[in-house]
N, CA and C atoms as an extended XYZ file, in Angstrom:
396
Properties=species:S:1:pos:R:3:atomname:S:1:resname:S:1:resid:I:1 pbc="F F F"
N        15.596       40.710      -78.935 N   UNK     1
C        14.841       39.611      -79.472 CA  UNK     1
C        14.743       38.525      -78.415 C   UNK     1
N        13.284       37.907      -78.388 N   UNK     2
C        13.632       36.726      -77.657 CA  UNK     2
C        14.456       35.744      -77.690 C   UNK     2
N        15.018       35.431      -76.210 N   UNK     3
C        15.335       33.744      -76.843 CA  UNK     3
C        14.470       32.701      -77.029 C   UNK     3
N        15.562       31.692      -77.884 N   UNK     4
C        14.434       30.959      -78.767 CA  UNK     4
C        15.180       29.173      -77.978 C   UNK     4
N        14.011       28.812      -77.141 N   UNK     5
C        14.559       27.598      -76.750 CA  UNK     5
C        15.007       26.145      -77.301 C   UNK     5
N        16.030       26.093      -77.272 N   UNK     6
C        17.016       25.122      -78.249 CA  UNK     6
C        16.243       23.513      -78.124 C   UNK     6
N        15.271       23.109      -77.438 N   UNK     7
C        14.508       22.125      -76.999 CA  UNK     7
C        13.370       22.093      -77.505 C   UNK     7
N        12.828       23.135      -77.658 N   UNK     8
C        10.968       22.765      -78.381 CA  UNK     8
C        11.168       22.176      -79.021 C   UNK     8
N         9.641       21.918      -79.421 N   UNK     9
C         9.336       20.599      -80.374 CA  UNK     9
C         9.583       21.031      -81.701 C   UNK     9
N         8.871       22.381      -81.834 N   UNK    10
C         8.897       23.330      -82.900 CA  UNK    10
C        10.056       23.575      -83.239 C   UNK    10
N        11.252       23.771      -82.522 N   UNK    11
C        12.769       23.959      -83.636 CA  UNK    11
C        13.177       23.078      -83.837 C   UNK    11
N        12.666       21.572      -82.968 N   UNK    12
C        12.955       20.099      -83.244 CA  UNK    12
C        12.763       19.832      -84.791 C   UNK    12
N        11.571       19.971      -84.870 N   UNK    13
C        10.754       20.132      -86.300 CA  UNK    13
C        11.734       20.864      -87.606 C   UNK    13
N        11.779       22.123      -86.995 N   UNK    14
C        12.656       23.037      -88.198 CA  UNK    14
C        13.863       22.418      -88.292 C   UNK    14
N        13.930       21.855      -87.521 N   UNK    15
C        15.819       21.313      -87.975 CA  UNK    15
C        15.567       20.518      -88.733 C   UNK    15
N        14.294       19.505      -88.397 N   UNK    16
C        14.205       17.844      -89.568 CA  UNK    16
C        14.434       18.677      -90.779 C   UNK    16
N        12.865       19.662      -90.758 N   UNK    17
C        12.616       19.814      -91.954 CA  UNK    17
C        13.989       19.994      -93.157 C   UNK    17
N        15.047       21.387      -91.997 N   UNK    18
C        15.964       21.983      -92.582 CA  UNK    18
C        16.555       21.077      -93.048 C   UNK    18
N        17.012       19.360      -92.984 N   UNK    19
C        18.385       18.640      -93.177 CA  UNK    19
C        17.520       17.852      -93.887 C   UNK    19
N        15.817       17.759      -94.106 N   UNK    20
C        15.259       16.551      -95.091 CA  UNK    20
C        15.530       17.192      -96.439 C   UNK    20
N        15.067       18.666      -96.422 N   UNK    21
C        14.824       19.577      -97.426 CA  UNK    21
C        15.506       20.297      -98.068 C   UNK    21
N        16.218       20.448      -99.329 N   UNK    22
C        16.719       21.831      -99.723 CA  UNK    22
C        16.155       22.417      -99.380 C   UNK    22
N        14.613       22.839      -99.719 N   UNK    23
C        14.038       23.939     -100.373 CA  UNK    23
C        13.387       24.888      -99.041 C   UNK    23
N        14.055       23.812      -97.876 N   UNK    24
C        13.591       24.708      -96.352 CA  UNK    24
C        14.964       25.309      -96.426 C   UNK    24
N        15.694       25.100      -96.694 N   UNK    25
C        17.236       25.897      -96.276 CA  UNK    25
C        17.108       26.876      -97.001 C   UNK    25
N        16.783       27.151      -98.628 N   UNK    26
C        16.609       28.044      -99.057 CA  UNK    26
C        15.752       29.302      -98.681 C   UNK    26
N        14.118       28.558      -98.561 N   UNK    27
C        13.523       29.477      -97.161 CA  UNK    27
C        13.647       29.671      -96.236 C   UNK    27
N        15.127       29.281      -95.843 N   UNK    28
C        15.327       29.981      -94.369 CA  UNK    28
C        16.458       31.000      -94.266 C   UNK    28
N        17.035       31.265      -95.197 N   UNK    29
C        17.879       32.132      -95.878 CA  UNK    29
C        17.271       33.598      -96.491 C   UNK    29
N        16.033       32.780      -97.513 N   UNK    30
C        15.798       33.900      -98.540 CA  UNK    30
C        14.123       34.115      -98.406 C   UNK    30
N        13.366       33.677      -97.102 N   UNK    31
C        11.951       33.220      -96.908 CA  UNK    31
C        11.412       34.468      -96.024 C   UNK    31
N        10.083       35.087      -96.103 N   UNK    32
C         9.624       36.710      -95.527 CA  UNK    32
C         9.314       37.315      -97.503 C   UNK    32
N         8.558       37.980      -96.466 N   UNK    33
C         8.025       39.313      -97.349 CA  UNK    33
C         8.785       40.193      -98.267 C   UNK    33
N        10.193       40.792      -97.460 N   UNK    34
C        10.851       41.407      -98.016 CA  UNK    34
C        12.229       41.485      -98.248 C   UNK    34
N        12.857       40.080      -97.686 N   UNK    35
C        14.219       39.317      -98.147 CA  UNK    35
C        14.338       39.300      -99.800 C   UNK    35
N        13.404       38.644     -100.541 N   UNK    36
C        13.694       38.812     -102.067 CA  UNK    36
C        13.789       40.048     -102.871 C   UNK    36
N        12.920       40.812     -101.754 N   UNK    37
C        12.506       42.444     -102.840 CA  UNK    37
C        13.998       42.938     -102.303 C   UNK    37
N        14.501       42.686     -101.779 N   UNK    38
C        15.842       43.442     -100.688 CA  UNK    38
C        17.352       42.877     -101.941 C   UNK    38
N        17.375       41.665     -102.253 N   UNK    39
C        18.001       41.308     -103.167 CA  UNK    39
C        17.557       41.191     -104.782 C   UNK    39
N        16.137       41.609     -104.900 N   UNK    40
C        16.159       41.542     -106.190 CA  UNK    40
C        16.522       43.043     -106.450 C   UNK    40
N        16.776       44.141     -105.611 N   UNK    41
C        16.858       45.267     -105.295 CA  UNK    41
C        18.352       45.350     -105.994 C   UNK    41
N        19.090       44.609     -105.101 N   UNK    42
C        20.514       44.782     -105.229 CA  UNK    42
C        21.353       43.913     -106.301 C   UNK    42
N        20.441       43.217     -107.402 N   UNK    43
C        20.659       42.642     -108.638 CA  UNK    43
C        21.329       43.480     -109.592 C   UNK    43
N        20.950       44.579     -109.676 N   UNK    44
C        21.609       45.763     -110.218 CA  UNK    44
C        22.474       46.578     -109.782 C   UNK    44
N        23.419       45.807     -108.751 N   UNK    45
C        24.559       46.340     -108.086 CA  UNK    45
C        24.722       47.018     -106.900 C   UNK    45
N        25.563       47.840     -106.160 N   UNK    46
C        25.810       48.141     -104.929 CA  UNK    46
C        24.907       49.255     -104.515 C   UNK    46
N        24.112       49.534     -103.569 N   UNK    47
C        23.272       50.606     -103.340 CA  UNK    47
C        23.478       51.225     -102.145 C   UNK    47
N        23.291       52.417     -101.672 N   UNK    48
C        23.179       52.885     -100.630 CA  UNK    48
C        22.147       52.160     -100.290 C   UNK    48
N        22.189       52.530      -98.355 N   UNK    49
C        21.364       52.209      -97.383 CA  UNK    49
C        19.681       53.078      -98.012 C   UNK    49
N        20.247       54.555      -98.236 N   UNK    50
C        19.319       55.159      -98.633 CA  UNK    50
C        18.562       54.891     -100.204 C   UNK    50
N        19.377       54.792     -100.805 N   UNK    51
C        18.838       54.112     -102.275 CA  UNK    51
C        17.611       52.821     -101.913 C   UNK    51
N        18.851       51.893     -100.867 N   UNK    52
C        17.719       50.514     -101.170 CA  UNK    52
C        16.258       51.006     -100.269 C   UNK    52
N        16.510       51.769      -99.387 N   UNK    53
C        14.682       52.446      -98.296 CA  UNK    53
C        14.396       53.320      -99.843 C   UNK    53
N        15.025       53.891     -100.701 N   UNK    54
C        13.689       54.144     -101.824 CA  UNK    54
C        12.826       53.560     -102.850 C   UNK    54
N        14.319       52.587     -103.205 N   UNK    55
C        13.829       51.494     -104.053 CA  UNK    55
C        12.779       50.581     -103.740 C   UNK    55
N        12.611       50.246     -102.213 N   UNK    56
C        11.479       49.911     -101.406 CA  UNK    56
C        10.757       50.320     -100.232 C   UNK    56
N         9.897       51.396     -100.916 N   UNK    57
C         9.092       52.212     -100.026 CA  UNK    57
C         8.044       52.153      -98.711 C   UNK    57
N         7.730       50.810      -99.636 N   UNK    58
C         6.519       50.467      -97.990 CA  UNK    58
C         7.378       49.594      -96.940 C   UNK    58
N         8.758       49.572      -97.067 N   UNK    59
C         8.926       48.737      -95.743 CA  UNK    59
C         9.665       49.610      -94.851 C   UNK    59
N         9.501       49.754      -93.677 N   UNK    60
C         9.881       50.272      -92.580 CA  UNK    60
C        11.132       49.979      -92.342 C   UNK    60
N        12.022       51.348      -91.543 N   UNK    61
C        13.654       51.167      -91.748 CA  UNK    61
C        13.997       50.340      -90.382 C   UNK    61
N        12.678       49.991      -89.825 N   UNK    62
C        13.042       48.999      -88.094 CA  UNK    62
C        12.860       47.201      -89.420 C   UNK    62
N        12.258       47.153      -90.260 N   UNK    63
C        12.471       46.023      -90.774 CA  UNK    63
C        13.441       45.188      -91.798 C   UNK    63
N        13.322       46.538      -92.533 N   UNK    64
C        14.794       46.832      -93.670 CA  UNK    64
C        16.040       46.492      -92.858 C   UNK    64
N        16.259       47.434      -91.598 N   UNK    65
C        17.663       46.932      -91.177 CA  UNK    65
C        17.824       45.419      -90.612 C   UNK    65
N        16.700       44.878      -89.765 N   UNK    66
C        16.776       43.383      -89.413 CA  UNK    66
C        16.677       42.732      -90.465 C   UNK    66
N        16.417       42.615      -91.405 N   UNK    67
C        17.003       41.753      -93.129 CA  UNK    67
C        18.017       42.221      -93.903 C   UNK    67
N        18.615       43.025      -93.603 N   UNK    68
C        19.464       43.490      -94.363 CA  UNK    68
C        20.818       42.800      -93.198 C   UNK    68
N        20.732       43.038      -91.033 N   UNK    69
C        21.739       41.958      -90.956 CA  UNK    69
C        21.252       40.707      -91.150 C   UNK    69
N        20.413       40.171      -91.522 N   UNK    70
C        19.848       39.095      -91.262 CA  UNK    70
C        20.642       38.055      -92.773 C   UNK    70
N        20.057       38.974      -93.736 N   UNK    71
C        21.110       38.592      -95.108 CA  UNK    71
C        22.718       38.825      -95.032 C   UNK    71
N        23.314       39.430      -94.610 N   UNK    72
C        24.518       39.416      -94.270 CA  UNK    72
C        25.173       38.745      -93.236 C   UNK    72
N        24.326       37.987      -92.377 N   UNK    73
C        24.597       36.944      -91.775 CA  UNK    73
C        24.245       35.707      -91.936 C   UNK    73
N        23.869       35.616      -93.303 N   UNK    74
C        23.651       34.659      -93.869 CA  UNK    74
C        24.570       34.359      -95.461 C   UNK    74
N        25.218       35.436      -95.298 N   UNK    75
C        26.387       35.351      -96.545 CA  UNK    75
C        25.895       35.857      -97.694 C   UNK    75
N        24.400       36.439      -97.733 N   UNK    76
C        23.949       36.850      -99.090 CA  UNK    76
C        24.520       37.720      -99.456 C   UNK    76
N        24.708       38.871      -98.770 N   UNK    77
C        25.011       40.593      -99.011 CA  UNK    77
C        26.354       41.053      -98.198 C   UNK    77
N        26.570       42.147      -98.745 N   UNK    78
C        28.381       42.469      -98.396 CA  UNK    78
C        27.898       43.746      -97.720 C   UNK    78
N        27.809       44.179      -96.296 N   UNK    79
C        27.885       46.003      -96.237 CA  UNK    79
C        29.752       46.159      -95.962 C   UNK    79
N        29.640       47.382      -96.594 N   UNK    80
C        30.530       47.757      -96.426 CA  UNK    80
C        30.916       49.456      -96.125 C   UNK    80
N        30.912       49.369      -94.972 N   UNK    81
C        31.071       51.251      -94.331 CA  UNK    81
C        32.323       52.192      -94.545 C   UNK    81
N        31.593       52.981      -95.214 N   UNK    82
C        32.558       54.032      -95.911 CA  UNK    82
C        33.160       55.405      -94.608 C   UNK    82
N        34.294       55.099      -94.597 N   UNK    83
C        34.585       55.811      -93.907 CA  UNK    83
C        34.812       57.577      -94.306 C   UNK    83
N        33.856       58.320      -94.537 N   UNK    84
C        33.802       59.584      -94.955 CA  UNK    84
C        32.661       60.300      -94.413 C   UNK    84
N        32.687       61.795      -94.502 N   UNK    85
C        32.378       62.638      -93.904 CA  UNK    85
C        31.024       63.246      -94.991 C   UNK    85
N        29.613       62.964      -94.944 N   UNK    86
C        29.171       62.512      -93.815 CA  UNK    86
C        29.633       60.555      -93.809 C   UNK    86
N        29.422       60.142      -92.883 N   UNK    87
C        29.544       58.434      -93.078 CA  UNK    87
C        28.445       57.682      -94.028 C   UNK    87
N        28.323       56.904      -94.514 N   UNK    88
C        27.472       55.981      -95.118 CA  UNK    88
C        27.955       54.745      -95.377 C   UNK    88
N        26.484       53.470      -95.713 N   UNK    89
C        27.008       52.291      -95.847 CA  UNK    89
C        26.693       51.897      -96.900 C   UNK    89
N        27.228       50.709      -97.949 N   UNK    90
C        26.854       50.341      -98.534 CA  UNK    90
C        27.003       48.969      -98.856 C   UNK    90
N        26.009       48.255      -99.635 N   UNK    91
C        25.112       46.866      -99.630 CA  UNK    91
C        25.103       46.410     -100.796 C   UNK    91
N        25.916       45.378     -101.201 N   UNK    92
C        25.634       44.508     -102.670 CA  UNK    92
C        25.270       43.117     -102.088 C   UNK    92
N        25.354       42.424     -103.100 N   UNK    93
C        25.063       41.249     -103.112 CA  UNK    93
C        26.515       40.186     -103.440 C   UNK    93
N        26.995       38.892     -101.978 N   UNK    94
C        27.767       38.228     -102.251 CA  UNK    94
C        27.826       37.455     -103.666 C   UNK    94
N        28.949       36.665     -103.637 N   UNK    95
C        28.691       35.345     -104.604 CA  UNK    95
C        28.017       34.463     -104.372 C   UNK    95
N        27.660       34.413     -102.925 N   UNK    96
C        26.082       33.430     -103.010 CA  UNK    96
C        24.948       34.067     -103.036 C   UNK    96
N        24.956       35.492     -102.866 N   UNK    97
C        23.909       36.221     -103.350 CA  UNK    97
C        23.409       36.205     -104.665 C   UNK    97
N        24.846       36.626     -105.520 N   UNK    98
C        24.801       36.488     -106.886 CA  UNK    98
C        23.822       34.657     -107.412 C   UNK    98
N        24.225       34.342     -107.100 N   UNK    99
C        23.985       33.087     -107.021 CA  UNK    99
C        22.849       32.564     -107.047 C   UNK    99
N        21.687       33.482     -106.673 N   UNK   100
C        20.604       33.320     -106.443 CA  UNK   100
C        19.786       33.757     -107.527 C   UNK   100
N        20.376       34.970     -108.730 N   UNK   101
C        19.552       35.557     -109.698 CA  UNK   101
C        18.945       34.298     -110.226 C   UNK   101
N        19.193       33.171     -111.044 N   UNK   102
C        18.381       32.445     -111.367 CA  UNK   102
C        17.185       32.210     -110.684 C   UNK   102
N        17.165       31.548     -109.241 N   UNK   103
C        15.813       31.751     -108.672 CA  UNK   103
C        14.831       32.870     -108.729 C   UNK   103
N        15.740       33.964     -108.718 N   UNK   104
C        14.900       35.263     -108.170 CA  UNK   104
C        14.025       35.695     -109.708 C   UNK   104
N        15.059       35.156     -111.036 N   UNK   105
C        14.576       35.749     -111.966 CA  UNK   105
C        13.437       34.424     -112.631 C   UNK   105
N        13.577       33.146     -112.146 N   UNK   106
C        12.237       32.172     -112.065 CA  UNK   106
C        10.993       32.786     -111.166 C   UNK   106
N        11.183       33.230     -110.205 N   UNK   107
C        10.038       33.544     -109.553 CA  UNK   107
C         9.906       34.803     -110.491 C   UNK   107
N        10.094       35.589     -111.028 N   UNK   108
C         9.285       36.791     -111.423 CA  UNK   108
C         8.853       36.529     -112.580 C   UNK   108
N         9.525       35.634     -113.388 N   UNK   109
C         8.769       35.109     -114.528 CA  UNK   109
C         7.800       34.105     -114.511 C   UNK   109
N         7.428       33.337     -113.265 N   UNK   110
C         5.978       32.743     -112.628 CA  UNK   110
C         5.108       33.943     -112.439 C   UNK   110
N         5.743       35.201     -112.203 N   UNK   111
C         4.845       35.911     -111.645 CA  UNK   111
C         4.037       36.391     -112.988 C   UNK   111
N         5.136       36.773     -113.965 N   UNK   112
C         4.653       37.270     -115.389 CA  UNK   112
C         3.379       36.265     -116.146 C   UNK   112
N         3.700       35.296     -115.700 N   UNK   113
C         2.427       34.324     -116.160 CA  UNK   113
C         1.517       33.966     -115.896 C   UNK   113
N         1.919       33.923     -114.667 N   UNK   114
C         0.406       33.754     -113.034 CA  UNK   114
C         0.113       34.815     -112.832 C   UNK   114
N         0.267       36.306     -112.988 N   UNK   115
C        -0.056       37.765     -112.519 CA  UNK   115
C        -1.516       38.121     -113.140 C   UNK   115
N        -2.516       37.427     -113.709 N   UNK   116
C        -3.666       37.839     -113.991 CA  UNK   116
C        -3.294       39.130     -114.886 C   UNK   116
N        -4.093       40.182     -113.464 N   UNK   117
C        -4.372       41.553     -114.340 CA  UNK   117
C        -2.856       42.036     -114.203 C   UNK   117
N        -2.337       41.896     -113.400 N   UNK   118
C        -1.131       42.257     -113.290 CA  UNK   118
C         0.331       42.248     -114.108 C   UNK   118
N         0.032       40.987     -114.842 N   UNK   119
C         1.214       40.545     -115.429 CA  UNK   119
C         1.552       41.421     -116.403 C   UNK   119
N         0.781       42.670     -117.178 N   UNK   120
C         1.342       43.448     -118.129 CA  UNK   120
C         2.566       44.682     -117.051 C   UNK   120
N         1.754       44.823     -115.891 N   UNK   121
C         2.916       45.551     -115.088 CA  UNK   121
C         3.986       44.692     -114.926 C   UNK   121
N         4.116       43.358     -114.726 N   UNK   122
C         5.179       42.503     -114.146 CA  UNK   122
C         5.990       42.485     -115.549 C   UNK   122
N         5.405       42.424     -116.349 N   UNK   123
C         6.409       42.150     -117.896 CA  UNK   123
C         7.321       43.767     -117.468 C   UNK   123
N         6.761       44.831     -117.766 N   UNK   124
C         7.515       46.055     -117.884 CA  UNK   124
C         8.331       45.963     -116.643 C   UNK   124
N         8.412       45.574     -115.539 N   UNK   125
C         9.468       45.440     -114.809 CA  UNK   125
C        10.284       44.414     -115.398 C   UNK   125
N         9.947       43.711     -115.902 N   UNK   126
C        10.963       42.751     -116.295 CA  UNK   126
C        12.268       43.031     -117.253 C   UNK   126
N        11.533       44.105     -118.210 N   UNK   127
C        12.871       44.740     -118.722 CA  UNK   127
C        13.504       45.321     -117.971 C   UNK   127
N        13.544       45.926     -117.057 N   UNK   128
C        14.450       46.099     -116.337 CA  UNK   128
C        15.165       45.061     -115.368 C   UNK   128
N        14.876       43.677     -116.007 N   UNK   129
C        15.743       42.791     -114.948 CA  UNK   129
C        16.990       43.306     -115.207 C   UNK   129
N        18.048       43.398     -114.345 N   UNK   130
C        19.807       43.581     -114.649 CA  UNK   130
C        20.026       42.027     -115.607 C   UNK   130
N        20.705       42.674     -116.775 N   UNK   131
C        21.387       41.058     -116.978 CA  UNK   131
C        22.235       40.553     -116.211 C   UNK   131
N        22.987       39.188     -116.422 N   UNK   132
C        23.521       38.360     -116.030 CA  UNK   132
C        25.126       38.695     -116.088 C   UNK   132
């Protein structure tokens, strides 16, 4: 990855924003395409590496793995590598992960209301939110 120069104006900027704003810290944690689908994934508990690439199909395993350390270096998600034959890893969600279902389960119920044609599909996922 590039480096990212500690001087621009532009990370000058992201820092204000980050220390004016909650709601930039939160998007800078939980903000992208497929950070939320990655934890609303793991709402329903610990998954394989391979479980969570089925549970979300269109994203590529070069992007999946840079959010998946990307959330775990951010304290959301726990991997934890099983030492067995064959090897595998596996991925829940911290207590500040946990932490987050309220948001995650506000945004999908904006979605259920704002979803146009969609929202009869968004309801039937919704029963399957994991409870609390």
């Amino acid at each position: 990855m590039t480096a990212i120069k500690e001087t621009s104006v532009i990370q000058e900027n992201k820092s204000n924003a980050f220390v004016a704003c909650p709601v930039t810290f939160v998007m800078e944690k939980i903000g992208g395409y497929w950070k939320p689908i990655i934890l609303f994934s793991l709402l329903s508990g610990k998954k394989r590496y391979s479980e969570l690439k089925r549970s979300i199909p269109a994203v590529t395993e070069k992007v999946l793995i840079q959010h998946l350390k990307q959330l775990e270096n951010d304290g959301l998600i726990l991997r934890e590598p099983r030492p067995v034959v064959p090897p595998y890893v596996t991925y829940e969600l911290s207590a500040s992960g946990r932490a987050l279902r309220p948001v995650l389960y506000a945004m999908a119920e904006w979605a259920v209301s704002q979803g146009g044609e969609l929202s009869g599909q968004f309801s039937k996922q919704m029963a399957d939110f994991p409870p609390e």
